[in-house]
C-alpha positions in Angstrom: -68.4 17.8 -36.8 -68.5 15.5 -40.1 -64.4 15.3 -39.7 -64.4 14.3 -36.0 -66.3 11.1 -36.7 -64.4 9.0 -38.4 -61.9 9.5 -35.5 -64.4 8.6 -33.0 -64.6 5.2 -34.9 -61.1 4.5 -35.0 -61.1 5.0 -31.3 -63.8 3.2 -30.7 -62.3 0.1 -33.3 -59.0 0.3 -31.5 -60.6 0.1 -28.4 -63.3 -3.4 -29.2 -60.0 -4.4 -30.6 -57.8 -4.3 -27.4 -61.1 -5.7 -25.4 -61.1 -8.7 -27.9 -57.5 -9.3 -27.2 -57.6 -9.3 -23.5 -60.9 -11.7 -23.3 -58.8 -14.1 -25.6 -55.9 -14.1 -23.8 -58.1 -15.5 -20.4 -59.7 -18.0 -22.5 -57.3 -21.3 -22.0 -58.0 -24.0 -23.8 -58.9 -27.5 -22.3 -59.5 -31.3 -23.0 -61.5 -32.9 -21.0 -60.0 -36.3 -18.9 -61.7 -38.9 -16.1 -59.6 -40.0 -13.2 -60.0 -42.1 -10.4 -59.3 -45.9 -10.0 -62.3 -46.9 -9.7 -65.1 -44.1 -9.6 -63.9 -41.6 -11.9 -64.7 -37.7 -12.6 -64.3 -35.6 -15.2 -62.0 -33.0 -15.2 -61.4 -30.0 -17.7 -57.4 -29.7 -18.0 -55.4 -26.8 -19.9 -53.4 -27.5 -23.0 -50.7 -26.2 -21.4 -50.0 -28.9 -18.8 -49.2 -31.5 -21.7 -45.6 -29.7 -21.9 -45.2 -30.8 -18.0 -42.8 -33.6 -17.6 -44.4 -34.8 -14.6 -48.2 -34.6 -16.6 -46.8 -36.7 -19.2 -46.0 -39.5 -16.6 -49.2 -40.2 -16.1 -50.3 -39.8 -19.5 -48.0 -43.1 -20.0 -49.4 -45.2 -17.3 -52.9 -44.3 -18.8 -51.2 -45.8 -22.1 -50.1 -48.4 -20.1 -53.5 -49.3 -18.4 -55.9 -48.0 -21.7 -54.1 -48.1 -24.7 -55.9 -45.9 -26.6 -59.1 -47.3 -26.1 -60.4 -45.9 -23.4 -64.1 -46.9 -21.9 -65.9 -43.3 -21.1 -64.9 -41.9 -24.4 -62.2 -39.4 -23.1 -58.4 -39.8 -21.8 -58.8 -42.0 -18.4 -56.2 -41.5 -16.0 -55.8 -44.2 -13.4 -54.6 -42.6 -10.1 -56.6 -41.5 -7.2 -58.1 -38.0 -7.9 -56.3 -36.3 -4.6 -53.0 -37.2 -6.1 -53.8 -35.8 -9.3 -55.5 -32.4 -7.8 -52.1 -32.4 -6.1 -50.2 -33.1 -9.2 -51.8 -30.4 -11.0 -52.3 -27.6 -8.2 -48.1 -27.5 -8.5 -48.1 -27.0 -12.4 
């Protein structure tokens, strides 16, 4: 029995060790951005959609409108929040 657990460990290792994997993997990571024109709300946006050509449009009328000094603290997009779900729900 002695010889059968250190198997039981590696097993068990290997196993915590795929789990760890997988739970990463779902994790995306975000940055946080306001929108609207006049009222704005807080959105958490993946990493991922700064690659998107169409993203990075409005990313340069924010520079256009902000600068980089943006009033709540976080990127502000200017553009009414139903285009931007719209924008985002195709990417």
């Amino acid at each position: 029995m002695g010889f059968r657990l250190p198997s039981r460990i590696l097993n068990a290792k290997q196993t915590l060790r795929l789990s760890l994997q997988a739970s990463e993997a779902k994790i995306q990571r975000t940055f946080a951005v306001y929108v609207g024109e006049t009222e704005r709300k807080r959105f958490a946006v993946p990493i991922s959609y700064l690659k998107h050509h169409t993203f990075q449009n409005l990313l340069g009328q924010a520079e256009e409108e902000f600068g980089f000094d943006h009033p709540n603290g976080a990127l502000t997009i200017p553009c009414r929040e139903e285009v931007f779900l719209d924008l985002t729900s195709n990417l």
